[in-house]
C-alpha positions as CSV (number, residue, x, y, z in Angstrom):
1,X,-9.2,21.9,-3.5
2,X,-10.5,18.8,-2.0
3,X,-9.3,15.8,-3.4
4,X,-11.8,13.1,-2.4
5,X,-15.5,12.8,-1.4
6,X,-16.2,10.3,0.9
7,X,-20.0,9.2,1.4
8,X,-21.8,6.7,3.7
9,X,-24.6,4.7,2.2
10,X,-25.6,1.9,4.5
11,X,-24.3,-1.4,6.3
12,X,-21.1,0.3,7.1
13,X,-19.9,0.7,3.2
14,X,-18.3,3.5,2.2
15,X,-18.2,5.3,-1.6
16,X,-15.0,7.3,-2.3
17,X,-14.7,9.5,-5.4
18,X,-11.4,10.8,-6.5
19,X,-12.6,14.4,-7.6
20,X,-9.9,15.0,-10.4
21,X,-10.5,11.5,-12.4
22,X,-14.1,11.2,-11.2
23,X,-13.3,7.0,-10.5
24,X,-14.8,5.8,-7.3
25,X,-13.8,2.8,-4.6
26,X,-15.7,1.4,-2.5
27,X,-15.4,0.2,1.3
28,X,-16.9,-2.4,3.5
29,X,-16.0,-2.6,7.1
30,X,-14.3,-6.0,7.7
31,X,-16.1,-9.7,8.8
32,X,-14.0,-9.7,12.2
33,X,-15.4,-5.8,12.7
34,X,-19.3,-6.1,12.0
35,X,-19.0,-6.3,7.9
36,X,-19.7,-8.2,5.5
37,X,-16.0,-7.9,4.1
38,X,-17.1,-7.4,0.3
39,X,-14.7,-5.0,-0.2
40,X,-11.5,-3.3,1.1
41,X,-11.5,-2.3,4.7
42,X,-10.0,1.4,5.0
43,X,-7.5,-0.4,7.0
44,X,-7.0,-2.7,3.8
45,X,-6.6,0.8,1.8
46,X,-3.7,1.6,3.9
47,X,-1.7,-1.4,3.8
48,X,-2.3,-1.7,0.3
49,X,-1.3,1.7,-0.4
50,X,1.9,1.1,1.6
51,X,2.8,-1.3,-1.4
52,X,1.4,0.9,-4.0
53,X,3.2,4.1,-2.7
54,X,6.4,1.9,-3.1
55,X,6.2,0.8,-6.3
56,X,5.5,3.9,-7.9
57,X,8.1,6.1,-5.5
58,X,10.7,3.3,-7.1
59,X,9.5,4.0,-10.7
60,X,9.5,7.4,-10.9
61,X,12.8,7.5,-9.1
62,X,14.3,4.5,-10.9
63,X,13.6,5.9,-14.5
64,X,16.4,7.9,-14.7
65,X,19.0,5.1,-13.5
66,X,17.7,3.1,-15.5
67,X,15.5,1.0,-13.2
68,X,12.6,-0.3,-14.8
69,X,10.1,-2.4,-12.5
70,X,7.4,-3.4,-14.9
71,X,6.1,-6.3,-14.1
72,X,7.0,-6.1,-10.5
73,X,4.2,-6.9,-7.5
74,X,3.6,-6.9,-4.1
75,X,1.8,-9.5,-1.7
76,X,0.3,-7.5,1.6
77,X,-0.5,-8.9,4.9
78,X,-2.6,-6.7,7.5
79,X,-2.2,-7.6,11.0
80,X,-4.5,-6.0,13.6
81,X,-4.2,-5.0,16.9
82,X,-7.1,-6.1,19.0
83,X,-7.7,-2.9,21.6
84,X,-6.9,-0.4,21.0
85,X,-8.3,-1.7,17.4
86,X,-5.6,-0.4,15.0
87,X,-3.2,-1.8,12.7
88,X,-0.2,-3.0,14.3
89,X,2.2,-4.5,11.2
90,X,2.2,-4.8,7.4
91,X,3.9,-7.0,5.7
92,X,4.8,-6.8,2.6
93,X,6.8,-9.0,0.2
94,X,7.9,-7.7,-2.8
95,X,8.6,-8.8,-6.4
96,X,10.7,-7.6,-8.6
97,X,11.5,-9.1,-12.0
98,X,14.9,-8.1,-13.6
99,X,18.2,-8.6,-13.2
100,X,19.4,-5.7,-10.8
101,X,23.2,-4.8,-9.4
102,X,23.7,-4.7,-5.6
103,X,23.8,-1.1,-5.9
104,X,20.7,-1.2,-8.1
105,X,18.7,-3.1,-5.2
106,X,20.1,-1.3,-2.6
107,X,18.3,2.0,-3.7
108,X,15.2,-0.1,-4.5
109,X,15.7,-1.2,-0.8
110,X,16.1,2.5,0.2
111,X,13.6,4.0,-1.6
112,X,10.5,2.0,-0.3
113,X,11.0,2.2,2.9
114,X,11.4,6.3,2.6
115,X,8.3,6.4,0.1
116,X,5.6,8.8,1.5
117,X,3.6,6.7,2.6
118,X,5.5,4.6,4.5
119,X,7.0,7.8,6.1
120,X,3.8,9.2,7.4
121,X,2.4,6.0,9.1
122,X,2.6,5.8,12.5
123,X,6.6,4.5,14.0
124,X,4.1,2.3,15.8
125,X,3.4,0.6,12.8
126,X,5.9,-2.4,12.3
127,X,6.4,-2.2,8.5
128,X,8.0,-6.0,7.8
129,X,9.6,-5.9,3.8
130,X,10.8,-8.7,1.8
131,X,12.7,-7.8,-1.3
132,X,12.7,-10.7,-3.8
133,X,13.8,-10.6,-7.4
134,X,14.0,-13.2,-9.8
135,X,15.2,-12.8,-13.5
C-alpha cells in the first residue's frame, strides 16, 4: 500500500498527501533553485526529517529508561552542494531540557545518530550534531 501521493500543480510546488491520515504538505522549490521559497524545499523535508526521525527514535526508545524529552527541539541548517546540486551537510543542534546522567546522554548521543533516518542518508552526507541540554 502506498503511503503518499505526491502531485505537481504549477510554478514548481508540490502537494503531498499522507494516504493513512489524509493531512497534506506542501513544497516549493527553493529561491537559489528557480522558486519562490514559500514553502519547504524537498531538500528542506530531508534535513528536517533528520531532526524529526531523532527526536522521536529517542522517545520511543527512551520511554522505558525513563527518558522523557518533552520539550526538547532541534535547530537545522541545510548546506548545499553547488554541482552536482545535492545536499552536502546538515547540521543540527539539539535541545534537550532535563537533567540527564552521562550514561543517560550517552544513549541519547547514540540513538540519533543510528535513527533511520540518519542511517539511510547517503555516507556522503556530513551529518554535524550538537547535543545541548540545559535543566
Amino acid at each position: 500500500m502506498a503511503t503518499s501521493k505526491v502531485t505537481y500543480l504549477t510554478d514548481l510546488r508540490c502537494e503531498s498527501e499522507h494516504l493513512q491520515s489524509g493531512s497534506k504538505i506542501f513544497t516549493d522549490a527553493p529561491t537559489d533553485n528557480h522558486g519562490k521559497g514559500e514553502a519547504f524545499s524537498p531538500t528542506d523535508l530531508c534535513a528536517t526529517s533528520l531532526v524529526q526521525c531523532m527526536l522521536t527514535t529517542i522517545a520511543i526508545l527512551g520511554k522505558d529508561k525513563g527518558i522523557i524529552i518533552d520539550g526538547s527541539y532541534g535547530e537545522i541548517q541545510k548546506n548545499m552542494n553547488p554541482k552536482p546540486r545535492k545536499i552536502a551537510e546538515i547540521v543540527c543542534d539539539l535541545h534537550f531540557k532535563g537533567n540527564f546522567s552521562d550514561s543517560e546522554k550517552e544513549f541519547i548521543k547514540e540513538t540519533a545518530m543510528n535513527c533511520p533516518v540518519a542511517l539511510s542518508l547517503s555516507s556522503e552526507v556530513k551529518k554535524t550534531v550538537s547535543f545541548n541540554y540545559s535543566a
